[in-house]
N, CA and C atoms as an extended XYZ file, in Angstrom:
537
Properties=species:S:1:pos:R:3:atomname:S:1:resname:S:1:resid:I:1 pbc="F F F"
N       -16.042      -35.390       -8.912 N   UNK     1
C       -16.218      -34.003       -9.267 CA  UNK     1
C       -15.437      -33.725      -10.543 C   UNK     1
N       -16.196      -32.861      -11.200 N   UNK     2
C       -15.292      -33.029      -12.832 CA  UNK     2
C       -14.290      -31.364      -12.691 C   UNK     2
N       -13.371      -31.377      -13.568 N   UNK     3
C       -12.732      -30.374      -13.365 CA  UNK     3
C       -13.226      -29.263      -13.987 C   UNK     3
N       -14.158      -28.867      -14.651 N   UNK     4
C       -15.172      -27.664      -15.261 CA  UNK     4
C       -15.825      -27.132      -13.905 C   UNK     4
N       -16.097      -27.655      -12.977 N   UNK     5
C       -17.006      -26.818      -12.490 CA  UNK     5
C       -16.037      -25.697      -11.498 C   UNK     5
N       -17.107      -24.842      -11.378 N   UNK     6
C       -16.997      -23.522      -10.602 CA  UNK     6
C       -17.032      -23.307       -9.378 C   UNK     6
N       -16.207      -22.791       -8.638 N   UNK     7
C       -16.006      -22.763       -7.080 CA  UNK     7
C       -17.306      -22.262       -6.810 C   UNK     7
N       -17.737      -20.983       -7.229 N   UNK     8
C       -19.126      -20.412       -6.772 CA  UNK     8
C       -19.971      -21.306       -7.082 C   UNK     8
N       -21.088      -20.775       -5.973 N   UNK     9
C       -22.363      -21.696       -6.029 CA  UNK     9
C       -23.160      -20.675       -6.233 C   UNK     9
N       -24.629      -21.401       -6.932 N   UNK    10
C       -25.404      -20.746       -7.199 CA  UNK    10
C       -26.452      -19.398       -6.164 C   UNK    10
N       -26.312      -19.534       -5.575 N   UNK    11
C       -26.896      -18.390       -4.351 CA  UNK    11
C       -25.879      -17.562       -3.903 C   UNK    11
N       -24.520      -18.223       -4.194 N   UNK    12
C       -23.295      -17.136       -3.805 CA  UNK    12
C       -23.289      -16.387       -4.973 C   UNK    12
N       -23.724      -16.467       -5.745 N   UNK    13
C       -23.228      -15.373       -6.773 CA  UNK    13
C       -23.478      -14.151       -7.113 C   UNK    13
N       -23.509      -13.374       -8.062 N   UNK    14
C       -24.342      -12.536       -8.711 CA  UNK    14
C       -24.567      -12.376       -9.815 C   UNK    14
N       -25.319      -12.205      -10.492 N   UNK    15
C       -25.871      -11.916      -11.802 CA  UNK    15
C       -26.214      -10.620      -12.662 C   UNK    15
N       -26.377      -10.358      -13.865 N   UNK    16
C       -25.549       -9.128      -14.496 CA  UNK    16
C       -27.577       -8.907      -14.708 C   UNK    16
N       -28.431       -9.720      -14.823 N   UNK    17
C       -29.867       -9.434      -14.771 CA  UNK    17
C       -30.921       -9.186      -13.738 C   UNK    17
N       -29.791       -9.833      -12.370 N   UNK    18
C       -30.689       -9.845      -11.588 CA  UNK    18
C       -30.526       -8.738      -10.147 C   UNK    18
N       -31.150       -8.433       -9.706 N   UNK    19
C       -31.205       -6.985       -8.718 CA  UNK    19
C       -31.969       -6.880       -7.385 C   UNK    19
N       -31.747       -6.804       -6.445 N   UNK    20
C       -32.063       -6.388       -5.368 CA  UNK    20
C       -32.683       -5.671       -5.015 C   UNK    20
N       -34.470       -5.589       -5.319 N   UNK    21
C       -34.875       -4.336       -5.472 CA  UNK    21
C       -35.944       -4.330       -3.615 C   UNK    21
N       -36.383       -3.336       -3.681 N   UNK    22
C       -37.588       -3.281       -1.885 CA  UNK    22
C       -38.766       -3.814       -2.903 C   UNK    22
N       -39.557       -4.116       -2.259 N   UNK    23
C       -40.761       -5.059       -1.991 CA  UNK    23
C       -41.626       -4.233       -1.289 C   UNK    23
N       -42.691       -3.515       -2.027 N   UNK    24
C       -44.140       -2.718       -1.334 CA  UNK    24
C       -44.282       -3.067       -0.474 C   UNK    24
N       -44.865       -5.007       -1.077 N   UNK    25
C       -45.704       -5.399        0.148 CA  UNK    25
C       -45.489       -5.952        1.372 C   UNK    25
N       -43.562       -5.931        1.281 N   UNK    26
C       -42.938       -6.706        2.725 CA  UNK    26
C       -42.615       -5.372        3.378 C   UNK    26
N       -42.237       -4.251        2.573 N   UNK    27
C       -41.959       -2.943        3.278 CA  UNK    27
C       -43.486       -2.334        4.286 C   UNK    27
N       -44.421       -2.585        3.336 N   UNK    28
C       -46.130       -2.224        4.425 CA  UNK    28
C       -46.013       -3.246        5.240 C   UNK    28
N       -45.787       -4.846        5.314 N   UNK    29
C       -45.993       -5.516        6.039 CA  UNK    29
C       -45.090       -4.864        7.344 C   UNK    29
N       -44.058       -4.780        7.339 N   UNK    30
C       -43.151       -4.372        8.268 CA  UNK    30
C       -43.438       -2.889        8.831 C   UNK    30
N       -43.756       -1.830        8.138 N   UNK    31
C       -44.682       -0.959        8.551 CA  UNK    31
C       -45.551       -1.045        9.482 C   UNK    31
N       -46.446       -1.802        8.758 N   UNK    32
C       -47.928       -2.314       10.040 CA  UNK    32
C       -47.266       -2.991       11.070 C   UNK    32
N       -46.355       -3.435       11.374 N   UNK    33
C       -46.211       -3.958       12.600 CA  UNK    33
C       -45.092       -3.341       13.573 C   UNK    33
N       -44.722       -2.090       12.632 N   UNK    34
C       -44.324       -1.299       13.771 CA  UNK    34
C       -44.940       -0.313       14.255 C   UNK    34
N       -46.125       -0.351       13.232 N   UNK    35
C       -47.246        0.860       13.701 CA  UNK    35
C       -48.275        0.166       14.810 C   UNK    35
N       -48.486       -1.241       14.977 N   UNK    36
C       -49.090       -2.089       15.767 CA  UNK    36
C       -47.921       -2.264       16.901 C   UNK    36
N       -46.907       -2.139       16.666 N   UNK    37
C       -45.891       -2.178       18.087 CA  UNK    37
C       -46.351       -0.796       18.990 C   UNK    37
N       -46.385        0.032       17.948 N   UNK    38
C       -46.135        1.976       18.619 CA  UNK    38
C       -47.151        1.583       19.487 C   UNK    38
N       -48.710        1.306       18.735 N   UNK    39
C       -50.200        1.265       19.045 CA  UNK    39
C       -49.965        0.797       20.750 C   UNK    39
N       -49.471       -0.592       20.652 N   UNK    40
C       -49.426       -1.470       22.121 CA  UNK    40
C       -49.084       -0.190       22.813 C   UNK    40
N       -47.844       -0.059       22.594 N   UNK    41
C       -47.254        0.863       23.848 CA  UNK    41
C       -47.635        1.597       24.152 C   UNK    41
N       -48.249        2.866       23.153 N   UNK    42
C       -49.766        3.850       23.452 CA  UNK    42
C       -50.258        3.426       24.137 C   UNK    42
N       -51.035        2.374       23.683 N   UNK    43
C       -51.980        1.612       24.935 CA  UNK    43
C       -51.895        1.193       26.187 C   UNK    43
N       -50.997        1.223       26.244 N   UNK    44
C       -50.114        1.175       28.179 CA  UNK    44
C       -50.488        2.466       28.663 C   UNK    44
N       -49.902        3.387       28.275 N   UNK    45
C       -49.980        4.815       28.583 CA  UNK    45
C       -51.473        5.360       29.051 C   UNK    45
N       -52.837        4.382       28.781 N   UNK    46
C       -53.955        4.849       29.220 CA  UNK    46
C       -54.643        3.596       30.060 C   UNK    46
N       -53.651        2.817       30.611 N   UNK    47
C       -53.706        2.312       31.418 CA  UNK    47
C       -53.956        3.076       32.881 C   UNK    47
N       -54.760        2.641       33.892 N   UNK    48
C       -54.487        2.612       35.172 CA  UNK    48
C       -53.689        2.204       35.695 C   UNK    48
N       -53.645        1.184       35.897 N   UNK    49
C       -52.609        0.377       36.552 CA  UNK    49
C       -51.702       -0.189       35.769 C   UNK    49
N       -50.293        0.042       35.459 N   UNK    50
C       -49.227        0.041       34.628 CA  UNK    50
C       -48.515       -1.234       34.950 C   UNK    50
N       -48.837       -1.984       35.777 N   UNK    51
C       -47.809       -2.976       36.531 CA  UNK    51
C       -48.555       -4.700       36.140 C   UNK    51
N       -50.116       -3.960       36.094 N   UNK    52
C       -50.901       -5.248       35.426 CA  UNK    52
C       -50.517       -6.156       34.526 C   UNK    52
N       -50.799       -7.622       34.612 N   UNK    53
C       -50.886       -8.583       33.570 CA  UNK    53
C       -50.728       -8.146       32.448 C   UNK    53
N       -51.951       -7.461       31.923 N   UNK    54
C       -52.826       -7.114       30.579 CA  UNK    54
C       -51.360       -5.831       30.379 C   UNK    54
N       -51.138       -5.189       31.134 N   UNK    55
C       -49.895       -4.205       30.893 CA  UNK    55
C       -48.835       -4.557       30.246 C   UNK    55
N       -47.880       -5.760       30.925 N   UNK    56
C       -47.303       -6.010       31.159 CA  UNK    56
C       -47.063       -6.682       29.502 C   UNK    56
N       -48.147       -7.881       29.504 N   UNK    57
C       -48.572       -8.392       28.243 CA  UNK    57
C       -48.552       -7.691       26.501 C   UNK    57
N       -48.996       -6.263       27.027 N   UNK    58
C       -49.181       -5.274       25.832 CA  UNK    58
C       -47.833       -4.954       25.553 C   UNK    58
N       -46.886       -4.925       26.813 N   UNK    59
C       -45.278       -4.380       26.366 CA  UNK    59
C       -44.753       -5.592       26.022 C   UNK    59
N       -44.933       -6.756       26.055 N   UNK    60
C       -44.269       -7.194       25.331 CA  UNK    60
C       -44.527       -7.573       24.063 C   UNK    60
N       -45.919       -8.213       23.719 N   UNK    61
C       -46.393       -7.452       22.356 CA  UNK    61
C       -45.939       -6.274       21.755 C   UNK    61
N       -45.678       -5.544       22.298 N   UNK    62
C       -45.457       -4.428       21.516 CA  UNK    62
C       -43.965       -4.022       21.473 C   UNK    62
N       -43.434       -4.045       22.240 N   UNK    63
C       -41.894       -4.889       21.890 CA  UNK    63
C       -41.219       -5.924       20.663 C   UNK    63
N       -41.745       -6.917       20.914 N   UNK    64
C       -41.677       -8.059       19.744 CA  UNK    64
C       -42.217       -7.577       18.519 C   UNK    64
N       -43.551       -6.925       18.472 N   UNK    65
C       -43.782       -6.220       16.941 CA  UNK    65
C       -42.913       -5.223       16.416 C   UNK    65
N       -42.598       -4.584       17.912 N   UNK    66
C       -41.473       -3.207       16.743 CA  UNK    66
C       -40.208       -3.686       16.411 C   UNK    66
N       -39.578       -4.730       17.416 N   UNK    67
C       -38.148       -5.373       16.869 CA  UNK    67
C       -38.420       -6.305       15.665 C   UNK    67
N       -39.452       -6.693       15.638 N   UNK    68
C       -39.444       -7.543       14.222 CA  UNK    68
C       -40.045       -6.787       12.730 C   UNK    68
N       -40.567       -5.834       13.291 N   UNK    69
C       -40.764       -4.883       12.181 CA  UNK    69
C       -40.063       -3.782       11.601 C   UNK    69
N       -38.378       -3.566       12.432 N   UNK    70
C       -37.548       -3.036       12.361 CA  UNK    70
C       -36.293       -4.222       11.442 C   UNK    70
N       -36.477       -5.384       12.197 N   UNK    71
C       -35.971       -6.377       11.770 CA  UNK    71
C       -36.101       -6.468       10.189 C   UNK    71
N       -37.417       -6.545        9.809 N   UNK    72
C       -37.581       -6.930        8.512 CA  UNK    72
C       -37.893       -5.734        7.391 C   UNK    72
N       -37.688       -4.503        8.657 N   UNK    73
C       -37.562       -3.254        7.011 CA  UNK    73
C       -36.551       -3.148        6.852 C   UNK    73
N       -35.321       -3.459        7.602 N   UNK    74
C       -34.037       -3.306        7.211 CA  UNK    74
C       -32.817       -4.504        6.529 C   UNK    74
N       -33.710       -5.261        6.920 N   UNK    75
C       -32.989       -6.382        6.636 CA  UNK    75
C       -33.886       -7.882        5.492 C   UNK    75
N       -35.288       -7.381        5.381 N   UNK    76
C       -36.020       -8.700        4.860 CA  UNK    76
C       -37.302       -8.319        3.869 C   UNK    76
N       -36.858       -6.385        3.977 N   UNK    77
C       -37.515       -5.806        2.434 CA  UNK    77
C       -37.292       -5.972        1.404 C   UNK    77
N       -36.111       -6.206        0.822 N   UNK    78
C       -35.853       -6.596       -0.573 CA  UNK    78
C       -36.149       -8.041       -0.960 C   UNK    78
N       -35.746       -7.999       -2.134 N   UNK    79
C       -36.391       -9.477       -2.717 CA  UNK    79
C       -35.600       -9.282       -4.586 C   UNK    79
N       -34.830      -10.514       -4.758 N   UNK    80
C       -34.703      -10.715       -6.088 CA  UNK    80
C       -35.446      -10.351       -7.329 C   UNK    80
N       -34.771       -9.509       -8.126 N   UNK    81
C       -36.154       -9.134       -9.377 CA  UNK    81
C       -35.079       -9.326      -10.720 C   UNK    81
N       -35.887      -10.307      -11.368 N   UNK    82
C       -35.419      -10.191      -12.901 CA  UNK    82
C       -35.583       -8.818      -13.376 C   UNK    82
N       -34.543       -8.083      -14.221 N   UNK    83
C       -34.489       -6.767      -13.936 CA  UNK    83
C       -35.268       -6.736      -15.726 C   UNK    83
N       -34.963       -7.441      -16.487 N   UNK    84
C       -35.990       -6.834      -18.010 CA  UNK    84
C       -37.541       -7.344      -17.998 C   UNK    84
N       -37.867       -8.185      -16.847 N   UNK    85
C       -39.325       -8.296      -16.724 CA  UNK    85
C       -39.733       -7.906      -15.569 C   UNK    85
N       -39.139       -7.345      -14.242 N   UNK    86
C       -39.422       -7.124      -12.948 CA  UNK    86
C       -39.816       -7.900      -12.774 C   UNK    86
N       -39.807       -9.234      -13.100 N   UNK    87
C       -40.769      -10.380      -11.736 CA  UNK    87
C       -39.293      -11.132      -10.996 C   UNK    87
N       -40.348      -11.367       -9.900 N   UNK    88
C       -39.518      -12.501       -8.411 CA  UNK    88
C       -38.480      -13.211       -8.881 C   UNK    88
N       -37.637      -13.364       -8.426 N   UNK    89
C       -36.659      -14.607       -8.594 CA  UNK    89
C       -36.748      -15.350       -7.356 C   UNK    89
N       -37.147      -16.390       -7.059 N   UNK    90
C       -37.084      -17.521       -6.093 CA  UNK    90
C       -35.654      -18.719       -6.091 C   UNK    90
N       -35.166      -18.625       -4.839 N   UNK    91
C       -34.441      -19.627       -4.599 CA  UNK    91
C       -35.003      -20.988       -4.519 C   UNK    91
N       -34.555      -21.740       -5.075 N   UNK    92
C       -35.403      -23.135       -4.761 CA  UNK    92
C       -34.234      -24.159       -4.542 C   UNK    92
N       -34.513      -25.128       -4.142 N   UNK    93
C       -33.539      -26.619       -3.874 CA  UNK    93
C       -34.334      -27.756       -4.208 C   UNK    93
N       -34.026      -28.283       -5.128 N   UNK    94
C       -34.760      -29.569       -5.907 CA  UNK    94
C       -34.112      -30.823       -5.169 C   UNK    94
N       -34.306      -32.375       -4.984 N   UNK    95
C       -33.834      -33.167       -4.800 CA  UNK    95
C       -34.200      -34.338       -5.527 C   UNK    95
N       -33.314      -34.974       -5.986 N   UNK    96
C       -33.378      -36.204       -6.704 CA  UNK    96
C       -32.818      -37.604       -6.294 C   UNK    96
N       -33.183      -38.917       -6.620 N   UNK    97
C       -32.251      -39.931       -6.207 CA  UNK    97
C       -31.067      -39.814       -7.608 C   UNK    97
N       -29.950      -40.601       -6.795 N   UNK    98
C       -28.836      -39.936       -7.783 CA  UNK    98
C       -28.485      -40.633       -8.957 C   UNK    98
N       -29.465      -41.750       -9.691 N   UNK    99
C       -30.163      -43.254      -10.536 CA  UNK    99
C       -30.091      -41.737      -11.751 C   UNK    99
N       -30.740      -40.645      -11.304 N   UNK   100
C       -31.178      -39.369      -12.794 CA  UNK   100
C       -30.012      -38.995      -12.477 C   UNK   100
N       -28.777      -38.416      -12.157 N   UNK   101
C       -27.686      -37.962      -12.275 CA  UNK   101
C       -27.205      -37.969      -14.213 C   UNK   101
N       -26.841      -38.805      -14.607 N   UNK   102
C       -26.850      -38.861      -16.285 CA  UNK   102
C       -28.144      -37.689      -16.842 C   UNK   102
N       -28.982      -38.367      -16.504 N   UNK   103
C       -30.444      -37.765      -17.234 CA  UNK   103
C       -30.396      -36.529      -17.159 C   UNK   103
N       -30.203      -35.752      -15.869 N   UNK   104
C       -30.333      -34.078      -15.443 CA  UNK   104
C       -29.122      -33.382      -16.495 C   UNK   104
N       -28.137      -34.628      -16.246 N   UNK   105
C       -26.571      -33.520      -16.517 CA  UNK   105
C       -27.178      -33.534      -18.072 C   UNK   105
N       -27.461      -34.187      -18.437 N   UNK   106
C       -27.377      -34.613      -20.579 CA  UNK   106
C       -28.661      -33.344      -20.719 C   UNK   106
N       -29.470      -33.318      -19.872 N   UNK   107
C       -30.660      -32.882      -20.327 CA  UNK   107
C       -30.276      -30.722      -20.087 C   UNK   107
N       -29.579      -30.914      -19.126 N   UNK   108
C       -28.877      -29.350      -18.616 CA  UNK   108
C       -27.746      -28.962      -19.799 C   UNK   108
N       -26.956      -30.039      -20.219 N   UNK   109
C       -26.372      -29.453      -21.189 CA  UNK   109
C       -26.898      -28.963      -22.622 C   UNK   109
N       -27.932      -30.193      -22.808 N   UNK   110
C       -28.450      -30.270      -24.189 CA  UNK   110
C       -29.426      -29.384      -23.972 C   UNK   110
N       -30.158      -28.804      -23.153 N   UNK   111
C       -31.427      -28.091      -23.315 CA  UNK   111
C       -32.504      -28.125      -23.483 C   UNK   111
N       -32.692      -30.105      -23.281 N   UNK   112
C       -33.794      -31.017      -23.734 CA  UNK   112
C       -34.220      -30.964      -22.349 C   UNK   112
N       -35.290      -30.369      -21.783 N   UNK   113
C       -35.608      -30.396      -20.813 CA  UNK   113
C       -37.021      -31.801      -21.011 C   UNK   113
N       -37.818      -31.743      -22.256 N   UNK   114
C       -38.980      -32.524      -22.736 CA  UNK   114
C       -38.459      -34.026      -22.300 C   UNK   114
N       -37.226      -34.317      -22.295 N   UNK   115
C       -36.256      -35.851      -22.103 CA  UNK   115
C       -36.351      -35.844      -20.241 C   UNK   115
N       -37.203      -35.333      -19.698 N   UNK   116
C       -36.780      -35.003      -17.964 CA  UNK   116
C       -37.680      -34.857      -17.488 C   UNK   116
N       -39.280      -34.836      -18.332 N   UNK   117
C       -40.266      -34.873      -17.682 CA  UNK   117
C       -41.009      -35.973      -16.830 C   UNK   117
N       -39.995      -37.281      -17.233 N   UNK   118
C       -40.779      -38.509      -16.096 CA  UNK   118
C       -39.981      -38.333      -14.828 C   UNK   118
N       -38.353      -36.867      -14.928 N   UNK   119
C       -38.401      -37.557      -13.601 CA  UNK   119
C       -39.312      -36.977      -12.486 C   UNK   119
N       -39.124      -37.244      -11.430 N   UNK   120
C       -39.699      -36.680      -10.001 CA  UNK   120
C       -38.929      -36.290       -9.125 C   UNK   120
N       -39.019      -35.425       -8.643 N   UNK   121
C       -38.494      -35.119       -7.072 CA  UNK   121
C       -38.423      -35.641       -5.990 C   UNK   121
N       -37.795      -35.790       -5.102 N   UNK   122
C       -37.685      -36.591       -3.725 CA  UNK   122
C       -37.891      -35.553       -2.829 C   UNK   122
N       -38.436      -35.846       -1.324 N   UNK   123
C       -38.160      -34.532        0.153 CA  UNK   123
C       -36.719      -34.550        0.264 C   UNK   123
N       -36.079      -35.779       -0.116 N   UNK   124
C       -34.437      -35.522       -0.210 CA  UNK   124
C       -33.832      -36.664       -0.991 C   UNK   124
N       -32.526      -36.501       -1.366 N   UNK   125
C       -31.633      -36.946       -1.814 CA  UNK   125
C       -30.098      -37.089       -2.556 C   UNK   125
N       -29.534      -37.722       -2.641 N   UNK   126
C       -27.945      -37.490       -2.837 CA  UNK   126
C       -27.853      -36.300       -4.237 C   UNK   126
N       -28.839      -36.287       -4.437 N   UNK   127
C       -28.513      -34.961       -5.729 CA  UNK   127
C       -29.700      -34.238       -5.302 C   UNK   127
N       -28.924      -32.716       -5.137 N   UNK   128
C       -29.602      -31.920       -5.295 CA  UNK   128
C       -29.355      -30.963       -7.048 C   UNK   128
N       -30.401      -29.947       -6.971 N   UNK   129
C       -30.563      -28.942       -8.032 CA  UNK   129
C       -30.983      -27.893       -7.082 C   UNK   129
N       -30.043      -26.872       -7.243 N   UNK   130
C       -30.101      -25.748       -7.041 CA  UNK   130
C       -30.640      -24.666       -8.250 C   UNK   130
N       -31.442      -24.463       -8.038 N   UNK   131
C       -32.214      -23.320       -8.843 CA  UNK   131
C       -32.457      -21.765       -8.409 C   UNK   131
N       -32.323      -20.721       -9.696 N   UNK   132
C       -33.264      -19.382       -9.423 CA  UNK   132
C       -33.667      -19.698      -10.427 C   UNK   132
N       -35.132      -19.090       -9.903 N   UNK   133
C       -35.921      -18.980      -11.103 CA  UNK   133
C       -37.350      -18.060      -11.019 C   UNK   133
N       -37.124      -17.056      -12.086 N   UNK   134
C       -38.170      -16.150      -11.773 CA  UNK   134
C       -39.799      -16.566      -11.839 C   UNK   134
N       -40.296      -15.610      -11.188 N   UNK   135
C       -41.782      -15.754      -11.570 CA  UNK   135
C       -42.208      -16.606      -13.209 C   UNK   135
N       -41.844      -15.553      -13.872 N   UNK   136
C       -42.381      -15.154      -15.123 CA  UNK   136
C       -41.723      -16.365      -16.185 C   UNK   136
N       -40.995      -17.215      -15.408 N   UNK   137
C       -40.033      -18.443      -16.440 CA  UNK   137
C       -39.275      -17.948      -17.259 C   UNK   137
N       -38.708      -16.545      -17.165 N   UNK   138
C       -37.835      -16.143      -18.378 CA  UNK   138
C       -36.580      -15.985      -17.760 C   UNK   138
N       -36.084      -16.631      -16.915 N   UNK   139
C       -34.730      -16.927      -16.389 CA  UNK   139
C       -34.419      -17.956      -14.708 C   UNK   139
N       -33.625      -18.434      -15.490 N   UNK   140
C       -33.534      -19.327      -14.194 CA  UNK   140
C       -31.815      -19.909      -14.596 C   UNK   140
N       -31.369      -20.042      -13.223 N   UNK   141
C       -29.696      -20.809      -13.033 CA  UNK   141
C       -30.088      -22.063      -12.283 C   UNK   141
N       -29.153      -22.952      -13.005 N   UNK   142
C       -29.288      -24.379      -12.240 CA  UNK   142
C       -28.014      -25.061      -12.189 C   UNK   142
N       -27.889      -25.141      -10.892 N   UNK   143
C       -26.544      -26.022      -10.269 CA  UNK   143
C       -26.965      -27.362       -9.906 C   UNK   143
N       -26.082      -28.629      -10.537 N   UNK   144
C       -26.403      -29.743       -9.935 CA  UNK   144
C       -25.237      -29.866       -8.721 C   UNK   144
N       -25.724      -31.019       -7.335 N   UNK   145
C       -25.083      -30.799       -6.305 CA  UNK   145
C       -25.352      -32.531       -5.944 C   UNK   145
N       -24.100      -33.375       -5.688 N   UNK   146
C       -23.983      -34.899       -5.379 CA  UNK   146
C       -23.330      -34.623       -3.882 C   UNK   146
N       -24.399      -35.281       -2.688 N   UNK   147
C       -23.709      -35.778       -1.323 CA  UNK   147
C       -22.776      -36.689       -1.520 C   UNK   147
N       -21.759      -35.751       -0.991 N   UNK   148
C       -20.574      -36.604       -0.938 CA  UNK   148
C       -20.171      -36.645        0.897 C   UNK   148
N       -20.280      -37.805        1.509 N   UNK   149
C       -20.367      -37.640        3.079 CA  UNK   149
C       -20.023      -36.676        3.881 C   UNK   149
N       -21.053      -35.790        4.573 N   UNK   150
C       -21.240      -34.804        5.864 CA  UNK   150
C       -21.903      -33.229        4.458 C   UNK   150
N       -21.397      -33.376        3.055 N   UNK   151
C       -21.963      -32.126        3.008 CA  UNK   151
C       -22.050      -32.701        0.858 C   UNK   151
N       -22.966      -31.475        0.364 N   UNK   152
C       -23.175      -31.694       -0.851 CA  UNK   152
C       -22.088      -30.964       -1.677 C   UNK   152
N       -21.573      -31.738       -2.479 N   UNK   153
C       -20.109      -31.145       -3.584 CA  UNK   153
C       -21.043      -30.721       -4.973 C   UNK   153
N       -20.681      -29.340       -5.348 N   UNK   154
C       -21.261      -29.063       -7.195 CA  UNK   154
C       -20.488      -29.719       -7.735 C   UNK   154
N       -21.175      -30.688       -8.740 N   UNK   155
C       -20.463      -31.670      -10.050 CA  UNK   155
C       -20.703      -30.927      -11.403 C   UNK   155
N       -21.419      -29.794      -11.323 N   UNK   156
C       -21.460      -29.343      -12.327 CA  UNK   156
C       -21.643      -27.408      -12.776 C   UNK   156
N       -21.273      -27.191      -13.510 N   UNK   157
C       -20.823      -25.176      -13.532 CA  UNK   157
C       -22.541      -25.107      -13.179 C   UNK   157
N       -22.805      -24.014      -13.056 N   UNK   158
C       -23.567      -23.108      -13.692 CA  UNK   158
C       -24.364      -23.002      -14.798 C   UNK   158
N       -25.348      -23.380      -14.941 N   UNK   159
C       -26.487      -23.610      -16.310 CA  UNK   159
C       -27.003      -22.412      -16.137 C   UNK   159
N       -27.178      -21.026      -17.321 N   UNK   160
C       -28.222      -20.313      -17.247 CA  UNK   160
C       -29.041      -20.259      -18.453 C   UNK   160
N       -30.024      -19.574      -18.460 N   UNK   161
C       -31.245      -20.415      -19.295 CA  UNK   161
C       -31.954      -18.851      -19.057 C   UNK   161
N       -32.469      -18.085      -20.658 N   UNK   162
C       -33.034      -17.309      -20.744 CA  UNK   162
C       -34.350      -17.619      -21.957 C   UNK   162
N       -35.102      -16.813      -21.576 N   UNK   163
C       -36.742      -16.842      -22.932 CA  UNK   163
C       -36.879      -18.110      -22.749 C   UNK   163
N       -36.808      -18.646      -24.003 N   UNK   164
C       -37.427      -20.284      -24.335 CA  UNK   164
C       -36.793      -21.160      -23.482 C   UNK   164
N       -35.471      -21.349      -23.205 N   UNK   165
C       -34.734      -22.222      -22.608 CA  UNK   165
C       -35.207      -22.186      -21.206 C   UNK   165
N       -35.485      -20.912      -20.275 N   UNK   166
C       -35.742      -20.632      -19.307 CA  UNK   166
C       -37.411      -21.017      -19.088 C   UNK   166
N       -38.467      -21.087      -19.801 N   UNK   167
C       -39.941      -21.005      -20.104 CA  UNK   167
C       -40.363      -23.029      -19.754 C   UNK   167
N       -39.295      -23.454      -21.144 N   UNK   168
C       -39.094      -25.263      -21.390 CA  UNK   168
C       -38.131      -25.937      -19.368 C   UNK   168
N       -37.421      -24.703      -19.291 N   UNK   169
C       -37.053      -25.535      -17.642 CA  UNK   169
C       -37.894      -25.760      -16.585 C   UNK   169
N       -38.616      -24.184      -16.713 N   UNK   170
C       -39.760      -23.656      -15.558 CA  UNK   170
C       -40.941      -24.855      -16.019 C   UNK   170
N       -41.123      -24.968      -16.962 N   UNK   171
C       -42.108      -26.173      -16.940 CA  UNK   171
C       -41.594      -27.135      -16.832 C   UNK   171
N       -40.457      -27.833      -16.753 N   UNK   172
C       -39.953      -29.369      -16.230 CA  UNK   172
C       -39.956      -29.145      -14.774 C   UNK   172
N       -39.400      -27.961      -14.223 N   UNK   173
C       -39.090      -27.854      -12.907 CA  UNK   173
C       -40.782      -28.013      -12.185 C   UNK   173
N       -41.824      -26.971      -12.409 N   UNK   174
C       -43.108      -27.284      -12.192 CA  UNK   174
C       -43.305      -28.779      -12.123 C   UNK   174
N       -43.050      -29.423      -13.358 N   UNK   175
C       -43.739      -31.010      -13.325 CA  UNK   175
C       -43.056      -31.818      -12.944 C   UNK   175
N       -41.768      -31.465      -12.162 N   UNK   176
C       -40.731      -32.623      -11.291 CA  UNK   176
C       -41.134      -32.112       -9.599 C   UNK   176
N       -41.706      -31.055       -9.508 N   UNK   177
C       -41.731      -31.411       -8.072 CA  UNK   177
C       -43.302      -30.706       -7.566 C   UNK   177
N       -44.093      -31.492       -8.624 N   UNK   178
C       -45.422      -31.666       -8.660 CA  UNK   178
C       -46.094      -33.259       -8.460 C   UNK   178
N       -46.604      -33.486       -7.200 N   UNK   179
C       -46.713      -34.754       -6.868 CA  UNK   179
C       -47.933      -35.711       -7.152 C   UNK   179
C-alpha cells in the first residue's frame, strides 16, 4: 500500500457535483405498490367469508406490497445525479487479474485511458476498480483496490475525471467489461 492514498473510499464519500436527488420513476413505482397494497386489503372487505384461503392470501399480498412500497419511498427513492448535467451516477465494481495492476495505475494517472483498451474484466479478481460514473460520461471517480487476505486494501487515492477525461474513461470502462 503506498503512502498517498486516502483513508476514504470511493462510495464513502461525497462529492461537491454530485447530489441526492428523488427519482419520478422509483417514487411512482413505490406509489403503485402501495396503491396495489391499499387495493388487496379493499378487496378483503367485500369478501364473504374473511377467514378464506383467497382472504387470507390477499392480506398478505397486500401487506408485503404496502411494507415494501413504504420501504422504498422512504428509503430507495433517491438516486445519484450529476448535478451540471442531471444524469445517473452508477456505482460500479470492476475486476481485474492483478498481471494489469502497472497498466490501470500508469494509465489512471496519465489519463491515457486509449493504452487500457486490450484490457478485460474478470467476474472476479485480486484488483478491483471501484467506479462512479454517470450516465452521460461526463464524470466518473475511480479507486483501484488489491486483495490483500480476508478483505480488499485501496493502493491508490481517488482519480476524478471530468468532460473529456471522464467521456475517454466511460469508453475504456464500456470496452473492459464488454465481453
Amino acid at each position: 500500500m503506498t503512502d498517498n492514498v486516502q483513508v476514504a473510499t470511493i462510495f464513502a464519500s461525497s462529492y461537491a457535483d454530485v447530489a441526492k436527488k428523488a427519482s419520478a420513476s422509483k417514487i411512482g413505482i413505490s406509489l403503485t405498490m402501495l396503491a396495489l397494497g391499499v387495493l388487496s386489503f379493499v378487496s378483503i372487505l367485500g369478501m364473504d367469508d374473511r377467514s378464506s384461503t383467497l382472504s387470507m392470501m390477499a392480506m398478505v399480498a397486500g401487506s408485503v406490497l404496502f411494507l415494501t412500497g413504504v420501504f422504498r419511498l422512504f428509503w430507495k427513492s433517491k438516486q445519484m445525479v450529476y448535478v451540471p448535467t442531471g444524469s445517473a451516477v452508477k456505482e460500479k465494481s470492476v475486476y481485474f487479474d492483478l498481471k494489469h495492476l502497472d497498466a490501470l495505475k500508469d494509465g489512471l494517472d496519465k489519463k491515457d485511458f486509449s493504452s487500457l483498451k486490450a484490457l478485460k474484466s474478470e467476474t472476479s479478481g485480486n484488483l478491483r476498480m471501484d467506479v462512479l460514473v454517470s450516465a452521460d460520461h461526463q464524470f466518473s471517480v475511480v479507486q483501484l483496490f488489491q486483495f490483500v487476505p480476508y478483505n480488499y486494501t485501496p493502493i491508490t487515492g481517488l482519480y476524478h475525471y471530468k468532460e473529456q477525461e471522464a467521456s475517454a474513461f466511460g469508453t475504456f470502462l464500456v470496452s473492459a467489461t464488454t465481453h
